[in-house]
C-alpha positions as CSV (number, residue, x, y, z in Angstrom):
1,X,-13.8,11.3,8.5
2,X,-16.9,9.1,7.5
3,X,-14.4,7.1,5.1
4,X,-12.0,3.9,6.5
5,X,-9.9,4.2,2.9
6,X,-9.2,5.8,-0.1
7,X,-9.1,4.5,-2.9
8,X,-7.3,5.2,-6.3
9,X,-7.4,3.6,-9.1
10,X,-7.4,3.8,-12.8
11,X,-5.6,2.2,-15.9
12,X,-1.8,2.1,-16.4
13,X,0.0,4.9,-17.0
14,X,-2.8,7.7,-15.9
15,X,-0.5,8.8,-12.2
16,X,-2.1,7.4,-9.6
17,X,0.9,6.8,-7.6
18,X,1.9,10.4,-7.9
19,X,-1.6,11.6,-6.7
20,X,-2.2,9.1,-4.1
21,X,1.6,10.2,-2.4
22,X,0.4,14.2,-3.1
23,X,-3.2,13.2,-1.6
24,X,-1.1,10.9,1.6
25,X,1.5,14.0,1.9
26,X,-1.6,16.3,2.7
27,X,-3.7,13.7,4.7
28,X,-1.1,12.0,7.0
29,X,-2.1,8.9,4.9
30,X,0.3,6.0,3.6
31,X,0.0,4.1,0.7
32,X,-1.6,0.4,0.0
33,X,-0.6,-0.9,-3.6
34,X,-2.9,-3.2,-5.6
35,X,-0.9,-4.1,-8.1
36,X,-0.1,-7.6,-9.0
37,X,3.3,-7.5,-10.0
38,X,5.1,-4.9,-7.9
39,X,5.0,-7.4,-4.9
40,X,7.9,-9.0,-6.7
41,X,11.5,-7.9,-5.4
42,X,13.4,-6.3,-8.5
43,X,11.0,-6.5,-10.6
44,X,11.0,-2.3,-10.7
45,X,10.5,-0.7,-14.3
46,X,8.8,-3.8,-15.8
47,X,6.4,-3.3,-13.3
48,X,6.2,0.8,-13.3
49,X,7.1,1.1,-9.8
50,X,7.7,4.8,-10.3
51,X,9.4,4.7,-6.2
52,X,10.3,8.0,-6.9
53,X,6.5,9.0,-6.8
54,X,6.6,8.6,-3.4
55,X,8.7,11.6,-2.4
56,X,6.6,14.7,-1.9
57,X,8.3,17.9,-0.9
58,X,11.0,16.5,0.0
59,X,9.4,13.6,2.3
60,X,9.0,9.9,1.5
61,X,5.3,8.8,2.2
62,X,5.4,5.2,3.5
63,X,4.0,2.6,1.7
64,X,3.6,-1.0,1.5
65,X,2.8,-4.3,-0.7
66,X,5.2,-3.5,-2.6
67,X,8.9,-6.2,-2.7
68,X,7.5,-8.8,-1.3
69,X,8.1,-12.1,-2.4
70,X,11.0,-12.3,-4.7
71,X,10.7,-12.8,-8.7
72,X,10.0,-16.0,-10.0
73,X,7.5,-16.8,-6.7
74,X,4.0,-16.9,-7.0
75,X,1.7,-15.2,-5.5
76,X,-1.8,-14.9,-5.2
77,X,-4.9,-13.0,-4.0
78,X,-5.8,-14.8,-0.9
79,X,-1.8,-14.1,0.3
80,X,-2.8,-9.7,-1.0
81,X,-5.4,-10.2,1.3
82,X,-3.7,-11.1,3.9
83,X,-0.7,-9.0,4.1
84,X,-3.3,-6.3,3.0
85,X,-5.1,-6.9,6.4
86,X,-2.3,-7.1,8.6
87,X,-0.5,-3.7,6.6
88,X,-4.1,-1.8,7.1
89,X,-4.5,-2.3,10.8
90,X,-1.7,-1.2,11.5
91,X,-1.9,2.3,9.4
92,X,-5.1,2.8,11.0
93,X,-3.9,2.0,14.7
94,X,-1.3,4.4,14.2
95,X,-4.1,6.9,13.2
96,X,-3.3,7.6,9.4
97,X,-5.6,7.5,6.3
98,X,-4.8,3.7,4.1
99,X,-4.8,5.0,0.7
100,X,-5.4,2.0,-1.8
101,X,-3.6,2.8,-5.5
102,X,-3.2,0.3,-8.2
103,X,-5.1,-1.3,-11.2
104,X,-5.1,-4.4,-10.5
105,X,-9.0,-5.3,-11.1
106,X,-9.0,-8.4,-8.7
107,X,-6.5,-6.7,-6.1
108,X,-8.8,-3.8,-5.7
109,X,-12.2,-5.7,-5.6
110,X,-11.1,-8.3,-3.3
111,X,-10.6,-5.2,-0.4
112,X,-13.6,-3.6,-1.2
113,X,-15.4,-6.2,-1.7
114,X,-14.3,-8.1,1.3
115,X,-13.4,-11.6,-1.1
116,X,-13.4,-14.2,1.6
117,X,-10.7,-16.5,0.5
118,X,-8.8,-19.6,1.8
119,X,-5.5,-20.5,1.6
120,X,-5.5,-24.4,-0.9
121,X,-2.6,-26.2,-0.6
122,X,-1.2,-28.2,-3.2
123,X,-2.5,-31.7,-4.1
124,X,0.1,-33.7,-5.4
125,X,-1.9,-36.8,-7.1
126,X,-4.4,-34.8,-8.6
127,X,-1.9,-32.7,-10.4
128,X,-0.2,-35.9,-11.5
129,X,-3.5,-36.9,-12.8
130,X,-4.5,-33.7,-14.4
131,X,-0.9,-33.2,-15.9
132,X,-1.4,-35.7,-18.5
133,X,-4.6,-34.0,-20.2
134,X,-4.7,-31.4,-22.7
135,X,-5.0,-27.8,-22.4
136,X,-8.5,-28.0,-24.1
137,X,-9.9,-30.8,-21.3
138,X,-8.4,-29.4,-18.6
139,X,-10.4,-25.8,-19.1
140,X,-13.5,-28.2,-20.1
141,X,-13.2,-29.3,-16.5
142,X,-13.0,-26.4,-14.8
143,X,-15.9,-24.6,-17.0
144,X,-17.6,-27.5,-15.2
145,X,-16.6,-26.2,-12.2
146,X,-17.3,-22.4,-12.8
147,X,-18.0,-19.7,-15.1
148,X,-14.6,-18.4,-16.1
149,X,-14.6,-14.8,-15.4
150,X,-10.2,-14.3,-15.2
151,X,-9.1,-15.8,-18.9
152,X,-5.7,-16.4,-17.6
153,X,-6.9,-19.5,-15.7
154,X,-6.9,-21.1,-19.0
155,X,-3.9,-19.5,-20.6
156,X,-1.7,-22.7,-19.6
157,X,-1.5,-26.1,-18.5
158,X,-0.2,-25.2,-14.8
159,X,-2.3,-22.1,-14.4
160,X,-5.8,-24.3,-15.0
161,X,-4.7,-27.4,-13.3
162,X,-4.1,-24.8,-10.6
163,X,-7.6,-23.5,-10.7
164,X,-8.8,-26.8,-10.6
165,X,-7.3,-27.7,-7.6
166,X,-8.8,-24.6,-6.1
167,X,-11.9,-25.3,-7.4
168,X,-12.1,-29.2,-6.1
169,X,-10.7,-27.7,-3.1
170,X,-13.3,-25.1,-2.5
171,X,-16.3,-28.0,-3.4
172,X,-14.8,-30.2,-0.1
173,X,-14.2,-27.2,2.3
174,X,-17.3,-24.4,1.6
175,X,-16.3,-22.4,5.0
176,X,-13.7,-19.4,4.6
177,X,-11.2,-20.1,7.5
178,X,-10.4,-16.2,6.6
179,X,-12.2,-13.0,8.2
180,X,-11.9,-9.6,6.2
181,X,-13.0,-6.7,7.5
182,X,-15.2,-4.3,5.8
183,X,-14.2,-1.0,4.7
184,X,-15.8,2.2,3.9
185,X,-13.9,3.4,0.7
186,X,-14.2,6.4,-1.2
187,X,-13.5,5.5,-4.4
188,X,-11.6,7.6,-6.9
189,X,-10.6,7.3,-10.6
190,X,-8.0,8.6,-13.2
191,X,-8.7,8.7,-16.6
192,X,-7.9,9.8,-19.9
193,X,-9.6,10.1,-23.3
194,X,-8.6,6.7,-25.4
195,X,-6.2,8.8,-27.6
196,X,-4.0,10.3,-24.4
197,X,-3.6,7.2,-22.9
198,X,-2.2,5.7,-25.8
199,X,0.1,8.4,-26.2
200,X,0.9,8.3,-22.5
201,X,1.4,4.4,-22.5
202,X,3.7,4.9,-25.6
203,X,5.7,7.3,-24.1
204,X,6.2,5.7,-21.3
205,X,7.2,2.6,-22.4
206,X,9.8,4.8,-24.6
207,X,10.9,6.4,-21.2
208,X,11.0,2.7,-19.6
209,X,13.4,1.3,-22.0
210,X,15.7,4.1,-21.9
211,X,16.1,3.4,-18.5
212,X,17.0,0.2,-18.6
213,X,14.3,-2.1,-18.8
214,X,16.1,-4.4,-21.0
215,X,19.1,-4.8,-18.8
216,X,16.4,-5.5,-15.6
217,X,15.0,-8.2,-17.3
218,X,18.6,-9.7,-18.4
219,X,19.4,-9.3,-15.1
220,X,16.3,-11.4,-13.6
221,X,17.5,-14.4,-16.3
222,X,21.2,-14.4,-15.1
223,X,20.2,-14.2,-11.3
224,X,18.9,-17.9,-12.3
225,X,15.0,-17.2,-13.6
226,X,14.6,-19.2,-16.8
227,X,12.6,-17.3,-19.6
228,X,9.7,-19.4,-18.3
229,X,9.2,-17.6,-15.0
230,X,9.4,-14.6,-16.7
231,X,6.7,-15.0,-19.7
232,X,4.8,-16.3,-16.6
233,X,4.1,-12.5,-15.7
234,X,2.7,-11.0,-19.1
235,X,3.8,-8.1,-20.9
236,X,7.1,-6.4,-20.5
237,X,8.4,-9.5,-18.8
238,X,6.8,-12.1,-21.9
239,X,8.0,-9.7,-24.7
240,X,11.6,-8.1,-23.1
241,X,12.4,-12.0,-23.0
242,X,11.5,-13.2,-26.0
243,X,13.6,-10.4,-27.2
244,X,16.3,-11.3,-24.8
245,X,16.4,-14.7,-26.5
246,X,16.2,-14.0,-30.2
247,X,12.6,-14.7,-30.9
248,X,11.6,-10.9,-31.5
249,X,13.6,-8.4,-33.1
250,X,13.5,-4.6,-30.7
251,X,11.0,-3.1,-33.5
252,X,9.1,-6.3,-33.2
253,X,9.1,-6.9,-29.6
254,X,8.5,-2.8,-28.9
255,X,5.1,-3.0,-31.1
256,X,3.9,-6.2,-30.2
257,X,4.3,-4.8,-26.0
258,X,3.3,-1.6,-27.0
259,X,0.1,-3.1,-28.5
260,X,-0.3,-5.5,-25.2
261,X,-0.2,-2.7,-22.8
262,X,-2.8,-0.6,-25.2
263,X,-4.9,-3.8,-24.9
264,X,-4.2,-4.0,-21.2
265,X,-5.2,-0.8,-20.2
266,X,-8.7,-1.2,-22.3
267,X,-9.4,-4.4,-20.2
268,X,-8.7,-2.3,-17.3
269,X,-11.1,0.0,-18.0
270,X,-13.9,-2.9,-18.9
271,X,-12.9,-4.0,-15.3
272,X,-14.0,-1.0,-13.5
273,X,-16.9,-0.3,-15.6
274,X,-17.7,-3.6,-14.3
275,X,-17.5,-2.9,-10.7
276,X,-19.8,0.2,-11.7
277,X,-22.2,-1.8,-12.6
278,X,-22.0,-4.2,-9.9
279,X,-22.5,-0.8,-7.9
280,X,-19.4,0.8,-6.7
281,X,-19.4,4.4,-7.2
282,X,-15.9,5.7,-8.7
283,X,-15.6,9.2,-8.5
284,X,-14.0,10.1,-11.8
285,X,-11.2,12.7,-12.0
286,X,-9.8,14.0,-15.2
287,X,-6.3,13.5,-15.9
288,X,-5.6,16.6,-17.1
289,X,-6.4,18.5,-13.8
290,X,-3.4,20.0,-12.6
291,X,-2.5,18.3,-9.7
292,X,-3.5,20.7,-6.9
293,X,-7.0,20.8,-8.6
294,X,-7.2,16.8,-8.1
295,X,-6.0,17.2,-4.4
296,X,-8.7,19.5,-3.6
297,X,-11.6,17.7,-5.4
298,X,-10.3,14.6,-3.2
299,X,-10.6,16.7,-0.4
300,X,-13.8,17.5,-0.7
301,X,-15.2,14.0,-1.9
302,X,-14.1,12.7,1.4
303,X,-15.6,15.4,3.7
């Protein structure tokens, strides 16, 4: 095979998981998630999991990146990378196919583009002295530092200071002390018209919340998490808790998520347009193919 990888990708809610296991079942392959918030131990329906995907015919296809670190860590890309690395070495000394699925924009570019990272620690005194300024200075700063391409660096105090940090960091120690190998991906991608994927986001959500979204997230808070670490992840997390506490009624808090995740899955999109441009070729698939249909055209892409 002239490929390393495959790759999968696509917005939420378009079954990439349940192609990549069909695609793994017929290639011997096992399964790489990009997804930011799966990593986090029982943090399952928020974060569309879907384990059940996994099973084809009977047979669990492995996978991995998925449960580790528990909720209420953080965890960032240069710590994907690295696991990534050590999990992808070892699929391919063993002689299967890594298949990369998620939608995680800066997950999936920092594999294929090969991000060379480093690990910054923490820097007590400048955090003291950046945690008396304003949300407004401290993303003056770090415009000064960079142009701000992820807009959740400024989204609060702790996330810029943290960028910051990185930044100043980054300005004192230019070399990567990280090595990434490259990889030879063939690229694939699921999408729907605009109107589907609404409908499928909606429905899903629906399908979410009957199964006990709610009671997950109530769950997370009485296992110690204060509603803090949860809005920290975004969507179902942010709005389930604020309903959780009283701040959103469930008509309120099911619009305003179902709205976010609408909005979420167009920013995905705009992200891999991106990476179109930037000249990755994505091999789009659409989502109405029955699934054998989407096997084969895999099958051939990667011939």
């Amino acid at each position: 095979m002239k490929y390393d990888m495959l790759t999968i990708l696509g917005p939420t809610a378009t079954g990439k998981t349940q192609l990549a296991a069909s695609v793994a079942s017929r290639l011997n392959g096992e399964i790489l998630s990009a997804d930011s918030r799966q990593i986090y131990r029982g943090m399952d329906l928020g974060t569309g999991k879907d384990l059940a995907d996994y099973r084809v015919s009977g047979v669990d296809i492995p996978y991995h990146l998925i449960d580790l670190a528990d909720a209420g860590a953080k965890f960032n890309v240069f710590e994907f990378q690295r696991r990534f690395k050590e999990a992808y070495s070892d699929i391919r000394s063993r002689g299967r196919l890594p298949i990369l699925c998620g939608g995680s924009g800066l997950y999936l570019e920092a594999v294929l583009k090969g991000y060379r990272l480093t690990q910054v620690p923490s820097d007590k005194q400048r955090r003291e002295e950046l945690s008396v300024m304003s949300l407004e200075e401290l993303s003056k700063i770090l415009k000064g530092y960079k142009k701000v391409h992820n807009s959740s660096d400024t989204e609060t105090k702790n996330r810029a200071i943290r960028a910051i940090e990185i930044e100043e960091y980054l300005l004192l120690h230019p070399n990567p002390d990280f090595d990434f190998p490259e990889i030879n991906s063939l690229i694939i991608g699921v999408r729907f018209d605009r109107d589907t994927r609404r409908e499928r986001i909606t429905s899903r959500l629906n399908q979410r919340l009957d199964e006990g979204m709610v009671e997950e997230v109530q769950g997370l808070l009485n296992s110690g998490l204060t509603p803090e670490d949860l809005t920290y992840y975004g969507l179902e997390y942010k709005f389930l808790t604020l309903f959780i506490m009283g701040e959103l009624t469930r008509e309120e808090m099911f619009e305003k998520l179902n709205i976010a995740i609408h909005q979420f899955a167009k920013r995905q999109m705009t992200w891999f347009r991106k990476m179109e441009r930037e000249g990755f070729e994505i091999n789009w698939l659409d989502g109405f193919l029955p699934m054998e249909e989407k096997v084969e055209f895999i099958m051939k892409c990667l011939k």
